[in-house]
RODO-2510 file (C-alpha; in nm, 4 decimals, decimal comma):
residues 82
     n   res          X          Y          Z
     1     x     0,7422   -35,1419    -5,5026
     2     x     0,9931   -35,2174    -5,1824
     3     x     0,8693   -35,3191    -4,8757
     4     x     1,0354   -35,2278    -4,5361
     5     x     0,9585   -35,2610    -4,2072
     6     x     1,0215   -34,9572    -3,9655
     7     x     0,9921   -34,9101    -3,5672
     8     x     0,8104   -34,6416    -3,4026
     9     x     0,7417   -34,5503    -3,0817
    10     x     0,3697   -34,5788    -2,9517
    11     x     0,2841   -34,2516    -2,9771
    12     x     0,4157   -34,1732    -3,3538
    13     x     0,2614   -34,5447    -3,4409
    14     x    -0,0960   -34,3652    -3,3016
    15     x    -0,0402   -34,0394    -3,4279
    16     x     0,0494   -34,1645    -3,8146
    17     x    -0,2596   -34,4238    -3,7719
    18     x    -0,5083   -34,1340    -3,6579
    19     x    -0,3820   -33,9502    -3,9832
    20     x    -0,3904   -34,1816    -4,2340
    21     x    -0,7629   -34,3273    -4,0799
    22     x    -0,8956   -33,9458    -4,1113
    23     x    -0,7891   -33,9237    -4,4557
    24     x    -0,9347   -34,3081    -4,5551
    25     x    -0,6361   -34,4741    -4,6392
    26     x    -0,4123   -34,7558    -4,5376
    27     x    -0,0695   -34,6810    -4,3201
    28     x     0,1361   -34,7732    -4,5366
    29     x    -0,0072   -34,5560    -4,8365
    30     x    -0,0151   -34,2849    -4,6117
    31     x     0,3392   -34,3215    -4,4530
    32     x     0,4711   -34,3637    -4,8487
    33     x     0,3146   -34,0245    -4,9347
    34     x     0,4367   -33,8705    -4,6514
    35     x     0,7944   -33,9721    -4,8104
    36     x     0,7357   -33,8946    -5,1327
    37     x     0,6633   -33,5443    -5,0588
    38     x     0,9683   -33,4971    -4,8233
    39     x     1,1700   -33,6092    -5,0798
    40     x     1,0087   -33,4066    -5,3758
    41     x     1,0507   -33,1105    -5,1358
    42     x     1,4362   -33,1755    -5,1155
    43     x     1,4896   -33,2149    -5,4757
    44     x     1,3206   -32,8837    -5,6080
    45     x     1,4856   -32,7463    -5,3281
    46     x     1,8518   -32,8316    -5,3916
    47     x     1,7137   -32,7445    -5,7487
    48     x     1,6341   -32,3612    -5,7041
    49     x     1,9614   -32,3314    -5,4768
    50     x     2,2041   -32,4510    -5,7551
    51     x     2,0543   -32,2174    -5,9586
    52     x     2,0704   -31,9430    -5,7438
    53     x     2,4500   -32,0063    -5,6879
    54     x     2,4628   -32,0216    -6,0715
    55     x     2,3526   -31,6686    -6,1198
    56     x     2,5963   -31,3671    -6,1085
    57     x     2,5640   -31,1384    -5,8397
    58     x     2,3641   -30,8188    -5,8962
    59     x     2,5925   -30,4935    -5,9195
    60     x     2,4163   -30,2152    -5,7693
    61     x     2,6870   -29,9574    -5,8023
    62     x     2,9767   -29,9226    -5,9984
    63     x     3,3277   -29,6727    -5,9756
    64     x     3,1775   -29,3241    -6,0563
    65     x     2,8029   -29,4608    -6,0540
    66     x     2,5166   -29,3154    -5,8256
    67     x     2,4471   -29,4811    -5,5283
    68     x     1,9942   -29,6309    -5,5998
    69     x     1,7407   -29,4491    -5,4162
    70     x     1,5312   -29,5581    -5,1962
    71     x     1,2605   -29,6506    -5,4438
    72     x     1,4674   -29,7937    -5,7202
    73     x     1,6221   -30,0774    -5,4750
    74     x     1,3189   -30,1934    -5,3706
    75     x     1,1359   -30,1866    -5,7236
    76     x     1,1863   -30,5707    -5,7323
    77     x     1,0278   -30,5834    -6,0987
    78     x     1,3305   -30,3558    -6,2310
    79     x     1,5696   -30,5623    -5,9975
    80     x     1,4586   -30,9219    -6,2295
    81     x     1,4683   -30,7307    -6,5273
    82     x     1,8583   -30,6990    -6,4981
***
């Protein structure tokens, strides 16, 4: 583990102590897990958007092809099947 030392204002430095008191542990502990979960947030994140840029774009209608009802473009089960 890396220890750092970080300024904050009088009312965050309350706030964060209030939080990490009602939930029984130390500030520190509490101000890593804050951190850890921003940052696992961000990763899957940036995860699922690559891979939605990866996929290739659903073609609805072709030259010469019916335009989808109503119902069939919002059937989202036959849309993921594709």
């Amino acid at each position: 583990m890396t220890r750092i030392t970080i300024t904050l204002d009088n009312q965050a430095a309350a706030w964060v102590r209030r939080r990490a008191a009602a939930r029984n542990m130390s500030l520190s502990r509490y101000v890593g897990e804050i951190l850890r979960e921003k940052m696992r947030h961000s990763q899957g994140y940036q995860k699922a958007y690559k891979a939605f840029l990866a996929e290739k774009p659903l073609r609805l209608k072709g030259p010469g092809e019916r335009q989808l009802t109503r119902e069939e473009a919002n059937d989202r089960a036959a849309l993921r099947r594709r």
